[in-house]
Short mmCIF file of the C-alpha atoms (twelve columns), coordinates in Angstrom:
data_MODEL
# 
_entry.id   MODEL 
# 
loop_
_atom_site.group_PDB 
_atom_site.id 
_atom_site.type_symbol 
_atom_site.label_atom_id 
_atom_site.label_alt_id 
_atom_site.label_comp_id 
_atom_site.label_asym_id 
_atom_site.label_seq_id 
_atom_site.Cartn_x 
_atom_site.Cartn_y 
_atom_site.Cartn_z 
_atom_site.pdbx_PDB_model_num 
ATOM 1   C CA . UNK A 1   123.809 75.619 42.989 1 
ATOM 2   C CA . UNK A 2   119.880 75.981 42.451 1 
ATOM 3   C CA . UNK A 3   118.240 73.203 40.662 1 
ATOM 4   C CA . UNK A 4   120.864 72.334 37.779 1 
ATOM 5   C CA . UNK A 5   120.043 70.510 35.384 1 
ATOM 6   C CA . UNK A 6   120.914 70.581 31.842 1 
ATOM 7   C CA . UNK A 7   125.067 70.531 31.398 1 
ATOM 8   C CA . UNK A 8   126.693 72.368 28.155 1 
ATOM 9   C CA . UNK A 9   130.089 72.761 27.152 1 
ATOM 10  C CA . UNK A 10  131.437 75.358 24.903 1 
ATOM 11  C CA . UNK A 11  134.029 74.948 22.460 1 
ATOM 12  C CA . UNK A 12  136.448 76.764 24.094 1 
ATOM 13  C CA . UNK A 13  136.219 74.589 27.293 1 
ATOM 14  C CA . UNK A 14  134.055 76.564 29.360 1 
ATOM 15  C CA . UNK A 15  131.064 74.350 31.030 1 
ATOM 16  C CA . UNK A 16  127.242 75.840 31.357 1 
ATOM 17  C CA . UNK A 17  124.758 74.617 33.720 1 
ATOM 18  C CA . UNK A 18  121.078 75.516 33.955 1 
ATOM 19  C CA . UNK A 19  120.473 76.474 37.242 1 
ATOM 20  C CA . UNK A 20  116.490 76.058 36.101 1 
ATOM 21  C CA . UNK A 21  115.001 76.863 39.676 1 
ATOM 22  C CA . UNK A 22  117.128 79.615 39.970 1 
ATOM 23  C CA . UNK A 23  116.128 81.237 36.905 1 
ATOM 24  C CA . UNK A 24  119.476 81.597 35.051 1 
ATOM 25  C CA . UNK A 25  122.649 79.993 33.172 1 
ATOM 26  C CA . UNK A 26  125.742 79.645 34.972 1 
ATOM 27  C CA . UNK A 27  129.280 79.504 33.430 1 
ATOM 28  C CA . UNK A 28  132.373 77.713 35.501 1 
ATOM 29  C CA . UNK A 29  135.732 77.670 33.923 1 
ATOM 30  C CA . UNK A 30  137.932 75.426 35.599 1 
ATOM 31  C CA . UNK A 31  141.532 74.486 34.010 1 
ATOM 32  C CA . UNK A 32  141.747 71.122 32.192 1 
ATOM 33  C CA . UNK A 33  142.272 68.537 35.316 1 
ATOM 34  C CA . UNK A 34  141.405 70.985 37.722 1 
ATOM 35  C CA . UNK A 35  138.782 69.608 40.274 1 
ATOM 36  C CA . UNK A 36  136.946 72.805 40.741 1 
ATOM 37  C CA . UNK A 37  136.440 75.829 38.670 1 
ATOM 38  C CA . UNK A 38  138.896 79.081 38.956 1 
ATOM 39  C CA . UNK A 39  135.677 81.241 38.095 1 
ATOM 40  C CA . UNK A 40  131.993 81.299 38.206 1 
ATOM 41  C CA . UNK A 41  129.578 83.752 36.702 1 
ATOM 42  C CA . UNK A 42  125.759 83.831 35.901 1 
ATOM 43  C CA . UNK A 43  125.619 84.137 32.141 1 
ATOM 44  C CA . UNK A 44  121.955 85.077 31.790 1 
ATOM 45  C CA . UNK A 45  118.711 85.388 34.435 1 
ATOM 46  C CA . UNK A 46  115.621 86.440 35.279 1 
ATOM 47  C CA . UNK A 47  114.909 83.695 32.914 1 
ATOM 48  C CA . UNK A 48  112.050 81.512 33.017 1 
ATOM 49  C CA . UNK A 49  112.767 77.854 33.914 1 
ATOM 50  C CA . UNK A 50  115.777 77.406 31.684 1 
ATOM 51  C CA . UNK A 51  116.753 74.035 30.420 1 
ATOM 52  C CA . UNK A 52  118.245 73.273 27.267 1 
ATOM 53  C CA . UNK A 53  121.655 75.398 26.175 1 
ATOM 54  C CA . UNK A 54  123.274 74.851 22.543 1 
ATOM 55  C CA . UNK A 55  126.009 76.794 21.144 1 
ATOM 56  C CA . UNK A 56  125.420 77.861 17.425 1 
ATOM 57  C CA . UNK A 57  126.999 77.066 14.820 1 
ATOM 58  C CA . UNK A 58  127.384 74.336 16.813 1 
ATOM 59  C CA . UNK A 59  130.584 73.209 14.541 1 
ATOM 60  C CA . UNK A 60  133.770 75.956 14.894 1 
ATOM 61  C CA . UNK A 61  133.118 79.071 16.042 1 
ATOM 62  C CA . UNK A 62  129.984 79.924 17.515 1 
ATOM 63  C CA . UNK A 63  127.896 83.130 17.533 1 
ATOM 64  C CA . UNK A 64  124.780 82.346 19.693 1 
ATOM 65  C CA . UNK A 65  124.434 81.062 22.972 1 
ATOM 66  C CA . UNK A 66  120.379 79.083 22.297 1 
ATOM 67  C CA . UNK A 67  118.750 78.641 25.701 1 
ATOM 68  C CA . UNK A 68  115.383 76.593 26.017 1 
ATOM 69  C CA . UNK A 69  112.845 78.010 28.752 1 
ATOM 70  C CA . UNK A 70  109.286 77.142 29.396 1 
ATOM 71  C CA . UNK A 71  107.491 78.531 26.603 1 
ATOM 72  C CA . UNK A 72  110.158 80.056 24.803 1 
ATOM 73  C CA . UNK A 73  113.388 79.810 22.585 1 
ATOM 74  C CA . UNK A 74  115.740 82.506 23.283 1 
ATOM 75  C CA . UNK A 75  119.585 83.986 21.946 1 
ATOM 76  C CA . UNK A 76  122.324 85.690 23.471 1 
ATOM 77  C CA . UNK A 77  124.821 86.896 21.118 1 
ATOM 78  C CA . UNK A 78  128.200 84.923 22.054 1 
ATOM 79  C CA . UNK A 79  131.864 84.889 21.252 1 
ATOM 80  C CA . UNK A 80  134.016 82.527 23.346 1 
ATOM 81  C CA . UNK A 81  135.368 83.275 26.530 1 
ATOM 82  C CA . UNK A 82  132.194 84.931 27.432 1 
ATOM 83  C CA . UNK A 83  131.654 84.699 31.135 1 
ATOM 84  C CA . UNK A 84  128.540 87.402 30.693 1 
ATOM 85  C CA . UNK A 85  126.240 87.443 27.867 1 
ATOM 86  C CA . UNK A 86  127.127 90.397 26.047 1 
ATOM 87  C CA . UNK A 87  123.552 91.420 24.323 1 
ATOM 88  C CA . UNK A 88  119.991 91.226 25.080 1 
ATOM 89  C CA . UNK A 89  118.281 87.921 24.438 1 
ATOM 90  C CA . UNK A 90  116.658 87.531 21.684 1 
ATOM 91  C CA . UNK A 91  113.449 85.641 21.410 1 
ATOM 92  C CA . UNK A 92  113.545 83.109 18.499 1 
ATOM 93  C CA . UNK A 93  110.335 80.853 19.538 1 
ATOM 94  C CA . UNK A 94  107.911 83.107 21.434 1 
ATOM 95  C CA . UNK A 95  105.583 80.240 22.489 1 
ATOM 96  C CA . UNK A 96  105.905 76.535 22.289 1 
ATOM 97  C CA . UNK A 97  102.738 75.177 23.440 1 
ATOM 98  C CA . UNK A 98  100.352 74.968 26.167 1 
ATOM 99  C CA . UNK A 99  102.215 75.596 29.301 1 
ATOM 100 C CA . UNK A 100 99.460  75.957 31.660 1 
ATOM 101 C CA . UNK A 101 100.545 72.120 33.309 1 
ATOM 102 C CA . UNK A 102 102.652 69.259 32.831 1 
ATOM 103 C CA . UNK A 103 106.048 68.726 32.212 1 
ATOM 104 C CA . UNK A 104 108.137 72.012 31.957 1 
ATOM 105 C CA . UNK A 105 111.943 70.675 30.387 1 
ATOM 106 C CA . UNK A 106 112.578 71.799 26.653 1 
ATOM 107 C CA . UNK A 107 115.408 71.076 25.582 1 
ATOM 108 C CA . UNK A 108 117.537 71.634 22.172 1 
ATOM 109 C CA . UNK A 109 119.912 70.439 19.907 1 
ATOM 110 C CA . UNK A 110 120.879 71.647 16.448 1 
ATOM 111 C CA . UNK A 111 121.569 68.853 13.285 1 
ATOM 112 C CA . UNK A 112 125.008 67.779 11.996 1 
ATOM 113 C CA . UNK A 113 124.771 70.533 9.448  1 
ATOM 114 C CA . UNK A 114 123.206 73.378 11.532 1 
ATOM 115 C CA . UNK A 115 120.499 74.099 8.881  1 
ATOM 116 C CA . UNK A 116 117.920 72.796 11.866 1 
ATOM 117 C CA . UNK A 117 116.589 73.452 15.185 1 
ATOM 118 C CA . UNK A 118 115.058 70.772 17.054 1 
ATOM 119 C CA . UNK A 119 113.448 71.522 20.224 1 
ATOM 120 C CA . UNK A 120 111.540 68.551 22.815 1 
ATOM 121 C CA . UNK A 121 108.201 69.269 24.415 1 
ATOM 122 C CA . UNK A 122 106.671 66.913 26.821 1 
ATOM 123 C CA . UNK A 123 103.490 65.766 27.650 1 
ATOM 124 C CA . UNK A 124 101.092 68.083 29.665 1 
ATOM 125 C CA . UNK A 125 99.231  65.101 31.267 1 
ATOM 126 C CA . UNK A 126 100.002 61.425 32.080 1 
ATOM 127 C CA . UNK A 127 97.900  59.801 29.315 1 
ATOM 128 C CA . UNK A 128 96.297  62.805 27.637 1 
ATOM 129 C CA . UNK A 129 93.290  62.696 30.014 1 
ATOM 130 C CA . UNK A 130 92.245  66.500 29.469 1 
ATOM 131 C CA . UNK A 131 92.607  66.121 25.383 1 
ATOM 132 C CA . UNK A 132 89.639  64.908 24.681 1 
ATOM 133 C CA . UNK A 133 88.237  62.598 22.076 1 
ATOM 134 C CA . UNK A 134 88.226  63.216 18.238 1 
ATOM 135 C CA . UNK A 135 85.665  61.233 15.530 1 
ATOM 136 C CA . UNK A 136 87.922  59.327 12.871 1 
ATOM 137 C CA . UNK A 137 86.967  62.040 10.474 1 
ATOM 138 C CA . UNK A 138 88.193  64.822 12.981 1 
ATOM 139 C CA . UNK A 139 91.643  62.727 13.141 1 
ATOM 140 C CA . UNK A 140 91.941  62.303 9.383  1 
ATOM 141 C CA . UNK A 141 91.670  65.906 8.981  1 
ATOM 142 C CA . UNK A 142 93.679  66.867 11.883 1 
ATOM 143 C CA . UNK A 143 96.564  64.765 10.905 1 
ATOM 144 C CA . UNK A 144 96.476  65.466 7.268  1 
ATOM 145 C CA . UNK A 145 99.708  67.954 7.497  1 
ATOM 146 C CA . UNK A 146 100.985 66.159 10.862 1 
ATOM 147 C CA . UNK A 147 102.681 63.266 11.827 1 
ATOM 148 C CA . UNK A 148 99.749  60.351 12.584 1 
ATOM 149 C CA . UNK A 149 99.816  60.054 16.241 1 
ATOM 150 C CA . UNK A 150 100.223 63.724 16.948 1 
ATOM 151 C CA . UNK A 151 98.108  64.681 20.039 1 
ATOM 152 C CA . UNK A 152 95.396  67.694 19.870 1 
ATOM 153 C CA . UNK A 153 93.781  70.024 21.817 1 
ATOM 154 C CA . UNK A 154 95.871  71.305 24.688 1 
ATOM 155 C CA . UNK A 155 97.993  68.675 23.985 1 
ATOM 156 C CA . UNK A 156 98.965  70.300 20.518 1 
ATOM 157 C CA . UNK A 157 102.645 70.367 20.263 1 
ATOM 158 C CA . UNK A 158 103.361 68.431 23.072 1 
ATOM 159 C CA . UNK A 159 104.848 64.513 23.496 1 
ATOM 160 C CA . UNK A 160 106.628 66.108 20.397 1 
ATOM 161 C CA . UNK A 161 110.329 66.606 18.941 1 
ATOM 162 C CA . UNK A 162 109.616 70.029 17.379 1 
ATOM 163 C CA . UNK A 163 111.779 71.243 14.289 1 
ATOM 164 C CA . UNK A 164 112.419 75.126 13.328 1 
ATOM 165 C CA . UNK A 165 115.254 76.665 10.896 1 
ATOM 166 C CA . UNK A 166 117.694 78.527 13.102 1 
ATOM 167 C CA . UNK A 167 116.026 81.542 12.878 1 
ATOM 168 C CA . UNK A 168 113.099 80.257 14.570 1 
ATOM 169 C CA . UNK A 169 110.431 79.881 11.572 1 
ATOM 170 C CA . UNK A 170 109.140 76.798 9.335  1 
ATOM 171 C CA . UNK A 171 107.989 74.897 12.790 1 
ATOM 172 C CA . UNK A 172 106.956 70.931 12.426 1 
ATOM 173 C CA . UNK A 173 106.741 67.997 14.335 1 
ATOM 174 C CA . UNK A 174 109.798 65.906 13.496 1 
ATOM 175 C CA . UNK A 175 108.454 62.765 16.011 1 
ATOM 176 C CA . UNK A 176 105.386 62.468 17.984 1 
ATOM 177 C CA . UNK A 177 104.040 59.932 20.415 1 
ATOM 178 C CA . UNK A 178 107.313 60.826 23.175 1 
ATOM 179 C CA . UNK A 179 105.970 61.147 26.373 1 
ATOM 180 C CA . UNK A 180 108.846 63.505 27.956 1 
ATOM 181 C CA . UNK A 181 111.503 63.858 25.998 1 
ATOM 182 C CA . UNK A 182 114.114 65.537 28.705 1 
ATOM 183 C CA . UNK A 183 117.364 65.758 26.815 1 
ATOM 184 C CA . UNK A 184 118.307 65.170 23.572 1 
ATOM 185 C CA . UNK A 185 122.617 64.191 22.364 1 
ATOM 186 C CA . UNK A 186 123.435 64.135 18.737 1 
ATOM 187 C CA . UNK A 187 125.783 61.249 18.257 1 
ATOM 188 C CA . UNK A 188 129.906 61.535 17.449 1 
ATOM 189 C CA . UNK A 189 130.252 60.981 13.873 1 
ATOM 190 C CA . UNK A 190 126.564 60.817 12.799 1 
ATOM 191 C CA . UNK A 191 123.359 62.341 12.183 1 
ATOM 192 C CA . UNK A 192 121.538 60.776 14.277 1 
ATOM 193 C CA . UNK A 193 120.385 62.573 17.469 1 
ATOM 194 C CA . UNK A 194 119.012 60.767 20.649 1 
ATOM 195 C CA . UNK A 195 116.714 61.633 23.493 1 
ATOM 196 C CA . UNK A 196 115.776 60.230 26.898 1 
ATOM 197 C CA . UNK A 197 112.382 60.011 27.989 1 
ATOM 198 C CA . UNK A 198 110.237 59.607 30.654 1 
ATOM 199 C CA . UNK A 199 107.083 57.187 30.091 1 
ATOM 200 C CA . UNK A 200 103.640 57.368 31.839 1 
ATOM 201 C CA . UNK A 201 102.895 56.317 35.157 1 
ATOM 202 C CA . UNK A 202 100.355 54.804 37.248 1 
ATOM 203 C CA . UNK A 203 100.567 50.498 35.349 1 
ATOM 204 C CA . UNK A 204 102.323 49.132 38.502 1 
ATOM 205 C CA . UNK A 205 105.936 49.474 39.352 1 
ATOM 206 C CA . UNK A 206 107.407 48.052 36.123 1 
ATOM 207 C CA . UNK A 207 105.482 49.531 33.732 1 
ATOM 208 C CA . UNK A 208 106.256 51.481 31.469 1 
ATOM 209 C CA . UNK A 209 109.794 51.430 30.574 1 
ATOM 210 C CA . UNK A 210 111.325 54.391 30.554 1 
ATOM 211 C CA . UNK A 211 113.746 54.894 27.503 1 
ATOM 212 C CA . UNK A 212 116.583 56.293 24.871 1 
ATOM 213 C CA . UNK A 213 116.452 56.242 21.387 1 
ATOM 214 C CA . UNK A 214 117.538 57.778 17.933 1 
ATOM 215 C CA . UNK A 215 114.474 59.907 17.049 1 
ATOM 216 C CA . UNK A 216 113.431 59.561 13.312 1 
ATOM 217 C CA . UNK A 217 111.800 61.730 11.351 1 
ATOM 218 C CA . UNK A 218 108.226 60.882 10.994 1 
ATOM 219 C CA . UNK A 219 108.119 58.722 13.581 1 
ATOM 220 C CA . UNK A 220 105.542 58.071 16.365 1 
ATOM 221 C CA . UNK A 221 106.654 56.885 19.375 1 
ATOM 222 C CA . UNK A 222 103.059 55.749 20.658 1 
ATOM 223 C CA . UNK A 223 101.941 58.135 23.705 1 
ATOM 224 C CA . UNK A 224 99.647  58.245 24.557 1 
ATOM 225 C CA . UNK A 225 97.657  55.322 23.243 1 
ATOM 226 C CA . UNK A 226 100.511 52.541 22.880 1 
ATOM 227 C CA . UNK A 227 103.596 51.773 24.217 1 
ATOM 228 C CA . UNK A 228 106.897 49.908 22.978 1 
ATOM 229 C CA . UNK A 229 104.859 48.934 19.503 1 
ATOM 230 C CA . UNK A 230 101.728 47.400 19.524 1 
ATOM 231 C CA . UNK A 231 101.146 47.420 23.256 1 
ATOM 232 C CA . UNK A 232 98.143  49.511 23.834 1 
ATOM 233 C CA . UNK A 233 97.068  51.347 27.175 1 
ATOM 234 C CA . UNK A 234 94.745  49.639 28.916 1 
ATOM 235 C CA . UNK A 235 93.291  52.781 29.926 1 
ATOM 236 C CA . UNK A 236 92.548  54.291 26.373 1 
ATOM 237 C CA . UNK A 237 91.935  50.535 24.664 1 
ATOM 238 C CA . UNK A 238 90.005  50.576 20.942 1 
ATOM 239 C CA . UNK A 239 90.516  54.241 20.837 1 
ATOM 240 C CA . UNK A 240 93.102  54.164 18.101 1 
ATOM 241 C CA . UNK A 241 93.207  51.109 15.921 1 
ATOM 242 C CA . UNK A 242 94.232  53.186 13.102 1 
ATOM 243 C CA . UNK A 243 97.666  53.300 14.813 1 
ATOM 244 C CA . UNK A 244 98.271  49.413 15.302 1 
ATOM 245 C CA . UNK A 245 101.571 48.863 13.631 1 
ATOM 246 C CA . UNK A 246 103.018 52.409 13.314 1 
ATOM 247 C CA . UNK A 247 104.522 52.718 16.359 1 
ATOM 248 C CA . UNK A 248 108.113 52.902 16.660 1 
ATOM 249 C CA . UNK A 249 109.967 50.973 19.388 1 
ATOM 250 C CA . UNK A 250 112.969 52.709 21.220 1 
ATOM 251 C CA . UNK A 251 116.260 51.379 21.121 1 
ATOM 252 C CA . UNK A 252 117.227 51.316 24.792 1 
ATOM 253 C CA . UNK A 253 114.804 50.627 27.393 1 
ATOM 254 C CA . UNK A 254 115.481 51.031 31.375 1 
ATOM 255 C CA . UNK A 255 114.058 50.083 34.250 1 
ATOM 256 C CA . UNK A 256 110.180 51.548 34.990 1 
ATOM 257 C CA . UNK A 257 109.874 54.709 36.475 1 
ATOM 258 C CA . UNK A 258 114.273 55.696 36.859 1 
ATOM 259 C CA . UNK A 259 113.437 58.862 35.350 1 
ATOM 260 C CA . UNK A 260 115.794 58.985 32.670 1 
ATOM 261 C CA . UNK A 261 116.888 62.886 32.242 1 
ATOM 262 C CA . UNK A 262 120.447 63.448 30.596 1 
ATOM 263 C CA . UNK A 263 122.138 61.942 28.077 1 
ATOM 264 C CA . UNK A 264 126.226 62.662 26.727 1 
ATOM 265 C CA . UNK A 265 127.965 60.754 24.391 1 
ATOM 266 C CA . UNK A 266 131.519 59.632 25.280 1 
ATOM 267 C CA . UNK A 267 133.721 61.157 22.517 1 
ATOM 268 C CA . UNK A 268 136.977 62.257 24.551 1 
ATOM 269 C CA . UNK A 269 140.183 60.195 23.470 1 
ATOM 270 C CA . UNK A 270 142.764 61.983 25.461 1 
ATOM 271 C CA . UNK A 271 143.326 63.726 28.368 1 
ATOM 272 C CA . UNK A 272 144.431 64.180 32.331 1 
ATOM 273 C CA . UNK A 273 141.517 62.841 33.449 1 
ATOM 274 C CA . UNK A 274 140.310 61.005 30.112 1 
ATOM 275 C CA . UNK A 275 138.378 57.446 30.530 1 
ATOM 276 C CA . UNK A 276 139.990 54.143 28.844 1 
ATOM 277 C CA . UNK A 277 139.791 53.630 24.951 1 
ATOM 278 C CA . UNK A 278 136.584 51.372 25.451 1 
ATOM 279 C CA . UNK A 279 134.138 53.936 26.826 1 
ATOM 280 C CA . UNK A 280 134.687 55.750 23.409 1 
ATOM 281 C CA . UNK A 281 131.424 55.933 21.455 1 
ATOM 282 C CA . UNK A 282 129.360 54.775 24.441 1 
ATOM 283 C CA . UNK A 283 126.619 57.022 26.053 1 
ATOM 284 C CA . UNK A 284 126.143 57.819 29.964 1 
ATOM 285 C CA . UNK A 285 122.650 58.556 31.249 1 
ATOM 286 C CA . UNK A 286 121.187 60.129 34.648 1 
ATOM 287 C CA . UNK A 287 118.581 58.616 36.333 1 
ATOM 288 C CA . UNK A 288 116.902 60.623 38.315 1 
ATOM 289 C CA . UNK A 289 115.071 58.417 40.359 1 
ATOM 290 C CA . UNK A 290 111.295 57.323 41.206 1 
ATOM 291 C CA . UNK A 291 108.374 59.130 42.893 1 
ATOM 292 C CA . UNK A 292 106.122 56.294 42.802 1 
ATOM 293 C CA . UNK A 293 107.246 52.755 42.874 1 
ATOM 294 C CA . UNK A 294 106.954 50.587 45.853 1 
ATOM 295 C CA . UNK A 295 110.874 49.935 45.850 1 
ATOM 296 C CA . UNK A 296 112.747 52.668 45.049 1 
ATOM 297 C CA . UNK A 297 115.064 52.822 41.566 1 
ATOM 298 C CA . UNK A 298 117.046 55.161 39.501 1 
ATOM 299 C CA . UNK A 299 119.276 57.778 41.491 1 
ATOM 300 C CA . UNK A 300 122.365 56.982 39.493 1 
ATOM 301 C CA . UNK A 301 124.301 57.311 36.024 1 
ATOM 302 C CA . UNK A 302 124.289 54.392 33.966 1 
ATOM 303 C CA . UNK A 303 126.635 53.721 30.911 1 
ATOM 304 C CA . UNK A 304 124.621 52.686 27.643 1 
ATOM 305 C CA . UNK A 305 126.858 50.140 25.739 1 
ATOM 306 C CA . UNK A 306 126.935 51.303 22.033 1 
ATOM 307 C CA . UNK A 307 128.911 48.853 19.581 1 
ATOM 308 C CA . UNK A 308 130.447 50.306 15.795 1 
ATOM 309 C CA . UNK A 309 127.713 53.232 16.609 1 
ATOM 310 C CA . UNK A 310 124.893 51.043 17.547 1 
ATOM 311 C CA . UNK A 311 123.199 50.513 20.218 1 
ATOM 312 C CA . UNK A 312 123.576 46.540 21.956 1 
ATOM 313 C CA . UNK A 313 120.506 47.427 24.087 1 
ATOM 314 C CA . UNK A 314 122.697 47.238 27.345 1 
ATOM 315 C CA . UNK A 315 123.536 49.402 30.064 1 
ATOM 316 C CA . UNK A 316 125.279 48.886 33.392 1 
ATOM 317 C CA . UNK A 317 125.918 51.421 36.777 1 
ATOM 318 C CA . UNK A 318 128.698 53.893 36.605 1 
ATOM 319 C CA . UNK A 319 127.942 56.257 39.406 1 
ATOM 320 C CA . UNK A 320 125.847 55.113 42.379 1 
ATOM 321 C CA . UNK A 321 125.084 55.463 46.299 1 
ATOM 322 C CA . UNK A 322 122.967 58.300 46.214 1 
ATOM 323 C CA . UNK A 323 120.390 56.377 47.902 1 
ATOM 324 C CA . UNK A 324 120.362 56.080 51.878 1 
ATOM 325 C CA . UNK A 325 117.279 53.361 51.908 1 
ATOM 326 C CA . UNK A 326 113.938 52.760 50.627 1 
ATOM 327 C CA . UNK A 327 112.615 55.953 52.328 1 
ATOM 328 C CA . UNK A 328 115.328 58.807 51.392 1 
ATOM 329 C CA . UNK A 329 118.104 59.707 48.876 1 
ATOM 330 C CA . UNK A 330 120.148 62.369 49.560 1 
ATOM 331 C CA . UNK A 331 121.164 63.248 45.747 1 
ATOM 332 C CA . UNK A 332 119.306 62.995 42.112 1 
ATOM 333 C CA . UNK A 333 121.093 63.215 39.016 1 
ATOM 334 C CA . UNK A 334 120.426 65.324 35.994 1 
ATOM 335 C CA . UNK A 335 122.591 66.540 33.408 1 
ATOM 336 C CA . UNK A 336 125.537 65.191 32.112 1 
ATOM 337 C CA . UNK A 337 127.896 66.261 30.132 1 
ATOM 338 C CA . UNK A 338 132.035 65.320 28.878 1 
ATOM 339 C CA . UNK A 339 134.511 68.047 29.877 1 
ATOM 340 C CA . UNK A 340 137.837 69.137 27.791 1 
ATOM 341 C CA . UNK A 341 140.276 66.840 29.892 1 
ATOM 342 C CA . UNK A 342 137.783 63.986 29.566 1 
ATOM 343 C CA . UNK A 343 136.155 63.937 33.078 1 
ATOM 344 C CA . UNK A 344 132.638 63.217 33.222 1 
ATOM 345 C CA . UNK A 345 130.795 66.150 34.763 1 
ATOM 346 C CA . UNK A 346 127.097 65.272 36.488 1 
ATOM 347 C CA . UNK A 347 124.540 67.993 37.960 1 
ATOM 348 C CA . UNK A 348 122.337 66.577 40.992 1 
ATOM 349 C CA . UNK A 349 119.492 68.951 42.124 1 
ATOM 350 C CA . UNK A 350 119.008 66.764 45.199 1 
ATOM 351 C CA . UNK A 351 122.259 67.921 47.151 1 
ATOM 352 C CA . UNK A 352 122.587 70.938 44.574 1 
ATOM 353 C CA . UNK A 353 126.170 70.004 43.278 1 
ATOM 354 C CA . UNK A 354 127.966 69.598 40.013 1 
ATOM 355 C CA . UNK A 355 129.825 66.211 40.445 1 
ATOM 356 C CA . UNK A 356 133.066 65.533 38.269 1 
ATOM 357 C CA . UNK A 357 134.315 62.065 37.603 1 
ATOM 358 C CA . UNK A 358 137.886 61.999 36.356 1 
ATOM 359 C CA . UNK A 359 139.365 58.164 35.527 1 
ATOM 360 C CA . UNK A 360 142.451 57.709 37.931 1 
ATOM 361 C CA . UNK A 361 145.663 57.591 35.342 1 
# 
């Protein structure tokens, strides 16, 4: 594979992977306990960046295949068992935000009831140093139909959960303040969805910690001027007091600098290849490991301990030894997703392979 990242899979059983540097979605079928797939096609290319994929409705029987790219939401008209798209995309968001930097993942997830779109944009700087400055009269008016904390200039729309009908129209910001929000899970039995996100760098090697959380409507999340509350960037200090005390904190944080990117909830009861009862519920994560900390951490899948549908606030390793040493790893995880037969399956761009983790019966 090229560069996969984002892991989807269909109702029907069928598993998608966005092959992102490659430009295009890719479609394995594999038979339920089968450790590779019996077919591979490309599903849709020349695309730009791809990322996110949801299936819509994304209850029964669904019509669309939604794929997030750089700057764009697109649809391919779907019916299951499609190894091909069958129709032209069709472009539902034609532009996002300010693409010309930053961080390029969008990814999407539809609510428990399908009547919304939500769609994450990240950050196009570290700590918004190209945004410039507003007077607290330009901020009052800026925010008076937006979330307070949402970030302007060509940072407009981005750190941001966005939130569209179906169709496309009616954009908002649902949360603000979330640095990179890579990939987003709703939960089993719940309307709550989740994200993982990737905090700012350059505070020393434990700082800041990256995260998952249930994003809330309304919230802020504190990028780029706090962090984790009322802890305020030392870099952008007195610049928003108005914003003391609104900041959310996220429910799970990890170790600095991991690079959280994928998130799946562990809903799978039965199956050949089908975990024990008590990883029900629980959520597994891909770190895909640091680019600037002094000792090397992340390159692995952790398993986020969730209790009655809560999270404790714990996680422990599932998946390791990509790492050689300090110096070189030879794989990075980055999507993850649950198959039919209950294996875990896990996309690594650093060796270019789709991993699949089946519990030994």
């Amino acid at each position: 594979m090229s560069g996969p990242r984002s892991i989807r899979v269909a109702p029907n059983g069928d598993i998608f992977v966005a092959e992102t540097w490659r430009g295009q979605i890719t479609v394995l079928r594999a038979n339920d306990g089968a450790g590779e797939p019996a077919e591979t096609e490309v599903f849709a290319d020349d695309l730009e960046q791809p990322f996110g994929i949801a299936f819509y409705p994304s209850r029964g029987t669904p019509e669309w295949v939604y794929v997030a790219t750089l700057n764009s939401v697109l649809r391919f008209p779907y019916e299951s068992g499609d190894l091909v798209a069958r129709g032209a995309a069709e472009v539902i968001v034609d532009k996002l935000a300010d693409t010309t930097a930053g961080h390029s993942t969008r990814d999407i997830v539809f609510s428990r009831d399908d009547k919304s779109m939500f769609v994450s944009v990240g950050s196009q700087s570290n700590i918004a140093e190209t945004m410039g400055t507003k007077t607290a009269s330009e901020i009052r008016s800026w925010e008076a139909n937006r979330i307070p904390g949402a970030a302007w200039g060509n940072e407009t729309n981005r750190a941001d959960v966005l939130v569209f009908t179906p169709d496309g129209r009616n954009e908002a910001i649902f949360a603000s303040g979330i640095r990179n929000c890579l990939s987003m899970a709703l939960q089993p039995r719940s309307d709550a969805f989740w994200c993982v996100t990737n905090e700012r760098d350059l505070l020393g090697d434990d700082l800041v910690p990256d995260y998952a959380t249930v994003v809330k409507k309304g919230a802020f999340y504190g990028w780029p001027w706090y962090y984790l509350g009322n802890h305020e960037d030392p870099r952008l200090q007195g610049q928003r007091p108005d914003l003391a005390g609104q900041v959310t904190v996220p429910d799970v944080l990890f170790q600095a600098h991991s690079a959280a990117l994928g998130i799946a909830f562990y809903d799978v009861s039965s199956g050949p290849a089908a975990f024990p009862a008590e990883y029900r519920g629980d959520a597994f994560v891909t770190f895909h490991g640091s680019w600037n900390r002094g000792v090397r951490t992340g390159y692995k899948v952790v398993r986020m301990i969730m209790k009655d549908g809560v999270a404790t606030g714990a996680y422990e390793d599932f998946l390791t030894g990509f790492v050689i040493d300090n110096d070189s790893a030879w794989g990075r995880p980055t999507g993850v997703a649950v198959a039919h037969d209950g294996a875990l399956l896990v996309s690594d761009d650093g060796s270019n392979t789709l991993w699949r983790v089946a519990y030994d019966q």
